[in-house]
N, C-alpha and C positions, 0 to 999 in steps of 0.2 A: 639512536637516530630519530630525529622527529620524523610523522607522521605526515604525510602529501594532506591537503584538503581535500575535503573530495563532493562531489553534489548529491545528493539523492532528490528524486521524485519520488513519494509516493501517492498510489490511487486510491482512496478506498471508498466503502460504501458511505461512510463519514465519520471524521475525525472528532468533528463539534459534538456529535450527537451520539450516547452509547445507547439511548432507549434502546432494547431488543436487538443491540448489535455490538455484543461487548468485546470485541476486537478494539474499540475504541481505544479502551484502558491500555491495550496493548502498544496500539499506536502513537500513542500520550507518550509513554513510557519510551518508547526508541527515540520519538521527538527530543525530547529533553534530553535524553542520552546524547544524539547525533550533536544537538545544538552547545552543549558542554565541554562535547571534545575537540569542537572547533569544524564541525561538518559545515554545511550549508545543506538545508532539507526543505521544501514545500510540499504540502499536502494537497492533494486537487481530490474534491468532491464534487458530484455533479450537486446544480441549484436544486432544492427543493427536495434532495432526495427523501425517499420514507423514515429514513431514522432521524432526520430534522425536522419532519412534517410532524411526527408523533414526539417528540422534543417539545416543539411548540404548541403542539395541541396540550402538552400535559400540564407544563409551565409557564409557557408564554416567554417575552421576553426574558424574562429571569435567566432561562434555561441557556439563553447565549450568554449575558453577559457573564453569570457565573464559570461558566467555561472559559471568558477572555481573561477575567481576572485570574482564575488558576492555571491557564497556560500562557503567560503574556511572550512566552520565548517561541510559539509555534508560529509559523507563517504558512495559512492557509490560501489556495484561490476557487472559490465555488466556478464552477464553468456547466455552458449549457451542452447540454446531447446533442452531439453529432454521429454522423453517420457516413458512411463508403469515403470516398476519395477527400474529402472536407476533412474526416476525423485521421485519415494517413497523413494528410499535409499537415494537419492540425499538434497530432503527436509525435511528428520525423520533426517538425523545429521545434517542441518544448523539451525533447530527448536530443538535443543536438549538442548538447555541453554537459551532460548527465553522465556519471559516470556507474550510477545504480539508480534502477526501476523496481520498484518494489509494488506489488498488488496485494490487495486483500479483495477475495476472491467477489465479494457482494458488491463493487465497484462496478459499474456497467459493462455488460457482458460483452459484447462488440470492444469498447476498449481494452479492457482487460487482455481478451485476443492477442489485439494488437500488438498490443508493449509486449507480448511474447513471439509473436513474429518478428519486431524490429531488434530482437537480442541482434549484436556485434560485438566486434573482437574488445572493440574501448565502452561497450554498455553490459552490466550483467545486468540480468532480470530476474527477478523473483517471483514466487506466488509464495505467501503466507497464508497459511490452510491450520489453524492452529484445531480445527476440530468440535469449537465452543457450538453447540445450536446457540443458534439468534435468527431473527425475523429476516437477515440479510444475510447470512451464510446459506450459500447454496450445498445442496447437498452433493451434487454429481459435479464433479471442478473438472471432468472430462471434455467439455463442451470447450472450453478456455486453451486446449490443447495445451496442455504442461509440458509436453514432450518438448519444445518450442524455447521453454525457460531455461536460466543457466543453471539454477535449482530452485524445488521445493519444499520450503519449510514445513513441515507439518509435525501437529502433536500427537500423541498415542494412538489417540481414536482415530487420524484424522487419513489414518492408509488407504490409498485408492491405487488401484492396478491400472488405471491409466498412466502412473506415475511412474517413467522409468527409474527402474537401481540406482542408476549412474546420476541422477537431477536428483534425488532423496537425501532432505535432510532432517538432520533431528534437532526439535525446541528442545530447549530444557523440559523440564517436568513442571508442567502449569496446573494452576491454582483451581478449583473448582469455580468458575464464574458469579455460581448462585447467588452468594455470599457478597457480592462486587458493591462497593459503593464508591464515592467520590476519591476515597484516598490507594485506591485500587492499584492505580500506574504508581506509584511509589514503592506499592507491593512487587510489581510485574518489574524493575528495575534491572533487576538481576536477570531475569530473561532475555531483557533488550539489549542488555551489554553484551550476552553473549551473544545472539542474534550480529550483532554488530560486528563483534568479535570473528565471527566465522565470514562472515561479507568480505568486512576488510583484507583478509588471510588469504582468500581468494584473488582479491586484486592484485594480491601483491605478488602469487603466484603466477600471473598474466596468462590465466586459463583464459580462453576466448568463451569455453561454455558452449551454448547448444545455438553457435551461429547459422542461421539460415538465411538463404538468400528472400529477399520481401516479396512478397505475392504481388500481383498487380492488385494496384487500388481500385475497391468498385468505387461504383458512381453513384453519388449520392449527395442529398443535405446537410447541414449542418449547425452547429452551434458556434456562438462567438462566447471567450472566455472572460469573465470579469474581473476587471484589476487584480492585483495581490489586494490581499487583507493583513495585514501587519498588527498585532496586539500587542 
């Protein structure tokens, strides 16, 4: 029987950029994966974050377009920081057709939250904690309240006791980072299929997850998001 389509959002620190945040490769790799087996997937990065900042600081232009030409299937949108009741409205209608919320954890901490407060019965949510140090993996993912998510993906190293039993998952067996160059996500393939692999399993299972009811929205400023970016 074929396979429903299905959406993901994910958040992360950034897609474009792996300087000192090599979850990137990782995220390369589910991209290509989702967009092969016929998913629909956007990447949201805030503007200017530090792994794009030091991107451009190292290579300048180069450093993006090489990215678009190796990922022309990813579809990214950079969006500005927001905050309280702006960034609940802001993320209750971009998750409004989403059927997976995927976070990596160095994504803005206030968002990140969020999309794990707004789990429901028709949205799972993630946090991918695969464990790698980078300049953008936080060390303590307690703060993001995990308990909140449908589950957390994490690699060997990556066990935190804030993370209950029941939301704990297991990556495959990943590659030492160090070592990481351009052709990295073609490495991480096999991870990402099964990542994918255990998502899907889940939906199809119509576990609701770790549905909570939404806090009230604080009050606050915010950011407007910029077009899609389509390569």
């Amino acid at each position: 029987m074929e396979r429903r389509r299905t959406r993901w959002a994910i958040f992360a620190a950034s897609v474009i950029s792996a300087d000192g945040n090599p979850d990137a490769y990782l995220l390369r790799a589910l991209g290509r994966v989702l967009v092969r087996d016929g998913h629909e997937v956007t990447f949201y990065e805030e503007r200017g974050n530090p792994a794009l900042q030091r991107l451009l600081r190292h290579e300048g232009a180069r450093g993006l377009d090489a990215f678009r030409t190796a990922y022309p299937d990813i579809i990214y949108r950079t969006i500005e920081r927001r905050a309280g009741a702006d960034l609940v409205e802001w993320l209750t209608r971009t998750l409004a057709t989403a059927d997976v919320a995927l976070v990596q954890p160095g994504a803005p901490e206030q968002l990140a939250t969020w999309v794990g407060r707004l789990t429901r019965r028709h949205l799972r949510t993630y946090l991918l904690h695969t464990g790698w140090s980078g300049q953008e993996t936080p060390q303590d993912i307690a703060v993001l309240e995990p308990s909140n998510f449908s589950g957390i993906f994490t690699g060997p190293s990556a066990v935190h006791n804030a993370v209950p039993s029941d939301r704990l998952r297991r990556l495959d067996a990943l590659p030492d980072p160090e070592g990481f160059d351009d052709s990295a996500a073609a490495t991480l393939l096999p991870a990402a299929e099964h990542l994918v692999a255990q998502i899907l399993a889940e939906l199809d299972q119509g576990d609701s997850g770790a549905a909570s009811p939404t806090p009230s929205a604080p009050h606050g400023r915010g950011m407007e998001e910029s077009g899609p970016v389509t390569h």
